[in-house]
C-alpha positions as CSV (number, residue, x, y, z in Angstrom):
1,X,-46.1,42.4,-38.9
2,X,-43.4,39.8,-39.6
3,X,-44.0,36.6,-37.5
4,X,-40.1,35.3,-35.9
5,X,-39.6,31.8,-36.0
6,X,-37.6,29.9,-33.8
7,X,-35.1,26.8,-35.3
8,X,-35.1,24.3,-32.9
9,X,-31.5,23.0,-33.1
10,X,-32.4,19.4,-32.5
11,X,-35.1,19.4,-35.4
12,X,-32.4,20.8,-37.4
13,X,-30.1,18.0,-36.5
14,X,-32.5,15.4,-37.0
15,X,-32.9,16.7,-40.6
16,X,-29.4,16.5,-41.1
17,X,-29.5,12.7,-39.7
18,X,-32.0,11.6,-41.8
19,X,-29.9,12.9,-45.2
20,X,-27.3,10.8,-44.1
21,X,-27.1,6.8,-44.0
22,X,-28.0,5.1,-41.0
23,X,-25.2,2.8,-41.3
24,X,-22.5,5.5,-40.7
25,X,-23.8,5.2,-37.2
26,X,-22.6,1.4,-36.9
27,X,-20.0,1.4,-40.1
28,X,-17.3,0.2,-37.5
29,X,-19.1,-2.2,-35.7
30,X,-19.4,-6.4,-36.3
31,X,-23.0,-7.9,-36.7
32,X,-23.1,-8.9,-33.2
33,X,-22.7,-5.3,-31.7
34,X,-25.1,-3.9,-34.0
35,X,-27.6,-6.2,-32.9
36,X,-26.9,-4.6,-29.6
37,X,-27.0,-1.4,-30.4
38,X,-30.1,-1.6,-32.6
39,X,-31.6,-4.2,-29.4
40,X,-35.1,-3.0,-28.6
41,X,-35.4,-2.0,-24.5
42,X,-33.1,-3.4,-21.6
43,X,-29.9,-5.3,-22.2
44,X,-26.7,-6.3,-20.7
45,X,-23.6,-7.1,-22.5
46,X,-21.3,-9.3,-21.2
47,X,-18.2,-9.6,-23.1
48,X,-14.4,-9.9,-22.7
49,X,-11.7,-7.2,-22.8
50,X,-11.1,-5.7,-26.2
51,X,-14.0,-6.7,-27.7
52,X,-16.1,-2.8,-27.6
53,X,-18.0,-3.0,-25.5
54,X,-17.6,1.1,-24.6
55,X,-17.8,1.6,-28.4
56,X,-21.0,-0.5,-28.8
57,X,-22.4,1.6,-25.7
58,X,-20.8,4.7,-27.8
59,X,-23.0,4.1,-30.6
60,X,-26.0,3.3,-29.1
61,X,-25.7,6.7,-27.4
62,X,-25.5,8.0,-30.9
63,X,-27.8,5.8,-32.7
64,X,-30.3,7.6,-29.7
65,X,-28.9,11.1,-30.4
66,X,-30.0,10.3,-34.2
67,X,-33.5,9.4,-33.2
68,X,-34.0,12.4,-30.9
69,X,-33.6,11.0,-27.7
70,X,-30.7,13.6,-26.4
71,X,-32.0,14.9,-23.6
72,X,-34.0,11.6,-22.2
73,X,-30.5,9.7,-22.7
74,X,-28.3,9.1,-19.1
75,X,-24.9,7.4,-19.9
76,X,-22.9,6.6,-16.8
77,X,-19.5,5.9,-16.7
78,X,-16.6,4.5,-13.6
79,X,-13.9,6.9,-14.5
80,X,-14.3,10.9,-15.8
81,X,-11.2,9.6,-18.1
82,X,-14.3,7.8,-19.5
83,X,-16.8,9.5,-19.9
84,X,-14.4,12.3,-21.6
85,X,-13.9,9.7,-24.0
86,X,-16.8,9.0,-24.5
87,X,-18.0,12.8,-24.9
88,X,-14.5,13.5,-27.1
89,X,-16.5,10.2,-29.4
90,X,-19.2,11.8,-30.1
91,X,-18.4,15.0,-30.5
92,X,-17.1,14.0,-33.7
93,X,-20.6,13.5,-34.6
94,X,-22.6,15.4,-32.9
95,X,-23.6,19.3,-32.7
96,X,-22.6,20.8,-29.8
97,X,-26.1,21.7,-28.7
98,X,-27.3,17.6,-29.4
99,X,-23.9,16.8,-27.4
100,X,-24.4,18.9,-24.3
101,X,-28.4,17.6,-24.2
102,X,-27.3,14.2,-23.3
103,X,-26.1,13.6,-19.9
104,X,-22.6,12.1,-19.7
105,X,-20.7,11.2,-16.1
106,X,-19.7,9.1,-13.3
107,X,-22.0,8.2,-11.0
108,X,-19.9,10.8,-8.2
109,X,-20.4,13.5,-11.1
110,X,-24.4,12.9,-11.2
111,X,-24.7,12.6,-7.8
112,X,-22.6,15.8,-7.2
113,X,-25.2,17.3,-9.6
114,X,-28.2,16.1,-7.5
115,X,-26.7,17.7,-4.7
116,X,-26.0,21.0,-6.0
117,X,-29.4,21.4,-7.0
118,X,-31.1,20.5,-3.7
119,X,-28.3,21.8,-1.6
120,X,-31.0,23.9,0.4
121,X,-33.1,21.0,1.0
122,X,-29.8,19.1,2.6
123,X,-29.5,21.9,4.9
124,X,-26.4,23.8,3.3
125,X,-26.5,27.7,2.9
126,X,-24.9,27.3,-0.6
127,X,-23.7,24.8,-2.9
128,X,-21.2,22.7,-1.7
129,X,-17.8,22.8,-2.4
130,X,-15.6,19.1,-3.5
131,X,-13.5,17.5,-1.3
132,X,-11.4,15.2,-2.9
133,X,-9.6,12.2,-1.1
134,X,-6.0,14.1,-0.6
135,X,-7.7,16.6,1.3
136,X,-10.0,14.1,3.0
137,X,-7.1,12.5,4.5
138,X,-5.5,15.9,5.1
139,X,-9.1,16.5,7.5
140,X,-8.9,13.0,8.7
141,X,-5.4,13.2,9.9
142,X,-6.0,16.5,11.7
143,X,-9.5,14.9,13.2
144,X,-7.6,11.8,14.7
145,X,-5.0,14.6,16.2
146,X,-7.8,16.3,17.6
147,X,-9.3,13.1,18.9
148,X,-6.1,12.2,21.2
149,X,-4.2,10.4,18.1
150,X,-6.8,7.1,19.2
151,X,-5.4,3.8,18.2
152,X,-3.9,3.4,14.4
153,X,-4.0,5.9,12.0
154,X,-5.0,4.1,9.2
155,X,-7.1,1.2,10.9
156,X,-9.0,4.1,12.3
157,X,-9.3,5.8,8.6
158,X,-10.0,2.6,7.5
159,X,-13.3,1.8,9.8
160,X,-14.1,5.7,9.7
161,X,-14.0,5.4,5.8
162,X,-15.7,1.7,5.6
163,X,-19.0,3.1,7.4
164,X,-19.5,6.1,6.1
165,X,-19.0,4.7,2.3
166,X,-22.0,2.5,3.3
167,X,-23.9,5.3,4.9
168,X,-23.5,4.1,8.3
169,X,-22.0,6.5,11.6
170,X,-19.0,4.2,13.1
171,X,-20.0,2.9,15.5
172,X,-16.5,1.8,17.5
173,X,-15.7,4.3,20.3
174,X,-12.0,5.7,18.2
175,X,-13.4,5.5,14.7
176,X,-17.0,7.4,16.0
177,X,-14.7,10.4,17.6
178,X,-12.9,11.2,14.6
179,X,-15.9,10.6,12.2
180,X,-17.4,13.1,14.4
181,X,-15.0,16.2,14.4
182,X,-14.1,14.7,10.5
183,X,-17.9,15.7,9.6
184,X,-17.9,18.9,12.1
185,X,-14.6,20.3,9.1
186,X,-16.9,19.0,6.2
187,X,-19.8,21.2,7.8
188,X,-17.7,24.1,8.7
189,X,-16.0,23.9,5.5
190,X,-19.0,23.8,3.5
191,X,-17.3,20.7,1.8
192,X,-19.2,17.1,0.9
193,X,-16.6,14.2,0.3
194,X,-17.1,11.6,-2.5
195,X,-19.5,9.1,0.1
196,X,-21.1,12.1,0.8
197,X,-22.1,12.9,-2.9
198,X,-23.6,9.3,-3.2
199,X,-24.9,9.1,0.4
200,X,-26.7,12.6,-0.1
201,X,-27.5,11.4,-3.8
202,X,-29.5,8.5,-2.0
203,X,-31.1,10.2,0.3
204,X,-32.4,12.8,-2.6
205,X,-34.1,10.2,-4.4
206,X,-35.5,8.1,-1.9
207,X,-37.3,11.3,-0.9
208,X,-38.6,11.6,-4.1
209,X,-37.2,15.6,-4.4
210,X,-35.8,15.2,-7.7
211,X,-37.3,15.4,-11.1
212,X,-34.6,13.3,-12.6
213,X,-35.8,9.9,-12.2
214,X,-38.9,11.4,-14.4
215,X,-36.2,12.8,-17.3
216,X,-34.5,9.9,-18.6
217,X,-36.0,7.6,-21.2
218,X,-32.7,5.7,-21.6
219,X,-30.0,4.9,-18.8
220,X,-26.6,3.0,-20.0
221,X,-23.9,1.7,-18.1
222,X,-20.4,0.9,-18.8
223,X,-18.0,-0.8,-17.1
224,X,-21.8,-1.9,-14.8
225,X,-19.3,-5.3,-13.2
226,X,-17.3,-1.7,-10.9
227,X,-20.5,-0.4,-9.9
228,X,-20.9,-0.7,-5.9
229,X,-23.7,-1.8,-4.0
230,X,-25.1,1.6,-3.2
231,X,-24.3,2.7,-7.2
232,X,-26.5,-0.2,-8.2
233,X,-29.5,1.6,-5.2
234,X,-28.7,5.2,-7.2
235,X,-29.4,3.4,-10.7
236,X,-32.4,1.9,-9.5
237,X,-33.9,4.9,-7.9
238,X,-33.2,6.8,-11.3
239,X,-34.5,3.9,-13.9
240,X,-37.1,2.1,-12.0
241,X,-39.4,2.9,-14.4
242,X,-37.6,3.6,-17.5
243,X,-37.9,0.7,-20.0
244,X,-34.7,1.1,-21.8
245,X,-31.6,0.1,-19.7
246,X,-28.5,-0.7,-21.3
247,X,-25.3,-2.2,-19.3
248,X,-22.4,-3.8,-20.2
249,X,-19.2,-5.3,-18.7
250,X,-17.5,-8.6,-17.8
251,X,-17.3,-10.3,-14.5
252,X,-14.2,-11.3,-14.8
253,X,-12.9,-7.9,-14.8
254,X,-14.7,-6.9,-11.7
255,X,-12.3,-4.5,-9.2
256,X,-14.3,-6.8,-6.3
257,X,-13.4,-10.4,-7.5
């Protein structure tokens, strides 16, 4: 009887890699951002604008890729224009099995992810659906109506918005009634907005219901000077223990200066 044999499509890509020269990994890089990329454990770069720091983060992605670390590698992004970027990089490189074993995203993206998958432990009947900010103000607007049009519209938006995105109820008497029939739509909707996905995301992890934390060998960082406070709690209750934690960004350019 013939036996069948299964290729494993990442030992087969780690064959290829090791044909080729290591230093097409780095070929475009100055000495200086190899040594970051080829830096043993946690780093942060810290560096001005224009000098690659996305593309040194880029290629330590790869360089990990190349060393079979796919599917233990996290690489977090601000924007989803970056992180497509990033994914659209590598892809040049890349098989598209390798590519779609590393996990690429914004934190929202990730979060959203957690949330999807323990949607029954947050109470939901199904997955939830995305609201995005348009229509968030759309269910905002028609919660203040519903409230008796209380005070300002946007000061009340404002405090609504500033205490949920720190996972706190309002609690000022206008800004607490339209947070209230604003989360009754959500509900009814089947909806979570973009606090939700990190305040659910939060809540996940603290209660230890997530294998994730447990996947990742390797978590990076770019753009790590836009994170927010509670962005900062999510990465720690993902890499606490992993060793290898790799951030850059520059003060300076911080969106909270």
């Amino acid at each position: 009887m013939a036996t069948e044999t299964t290729v494993d499509p990442f030992l087969e890509v780690l064959e290829e890699w090791e044909h080729q020269d290591r230093e097409a990994v780095l070929e475009d890089l100055t000495d200086e951002q190899r040594r970051a990329v080829e830096h043993p454990g946690p780093l942060a770069v810290i560096a001005p604008p224009g000098s690659g720091k996305t593309r040194v983060l880029t290629a330590r992605v790869l360089d990990l890729a190349r060393r079979g670390e796919a599917q233990a590698t996290l690489a977090l992004t601000f924007t989803r224009q970056a992180a497509n970027e990033m994914r659209n990089r590598l892809a040049t490189r890349l098989s598209k099995e390798v590519l779609d074993a590393i996990t690429i995203g914004t934190f929202h993206s990730v979060a959203y992810g957690l949330v999807r998958a323990h949607y029954r432990e947050l109470g939901f009947n199904r997955e939830p659906g995305v609201c995005d900010p348009a229509y968030s103000r759309h269910l905002l607007r028609r919660a203040w109506r519903e409230a008796g049009q209380p005070g300002d519209f946007e000061a009340v938006v404002q405090a609504v918005l500033a205490e949920k995105g720190q996972g706190r109820r309002p609690q000022d008497g206008d800004a607490g009634k339209v947070y209230e029939i604003y989360e009754n739509y959500l509900r009814q909707a089947g909806l979570v907005d973009f606090d939700d996905m990190i305040n659910l995301a939060l809540s996940i992890l603290a209660e230890d219901i997530s294998p994730i934390p447990s996947t990742f060998r390797h978590v990076l960082v770019d753009e790590f000077q836009d994170t927010d406070e509670r962005q900062v709690l999510i990465l720690h209750l993902i890499a606490h223990d992993v060793e290898d934690v790799f951030a850059v960004g520059d003060p300076l350019q911080s969106i909270y200066r």
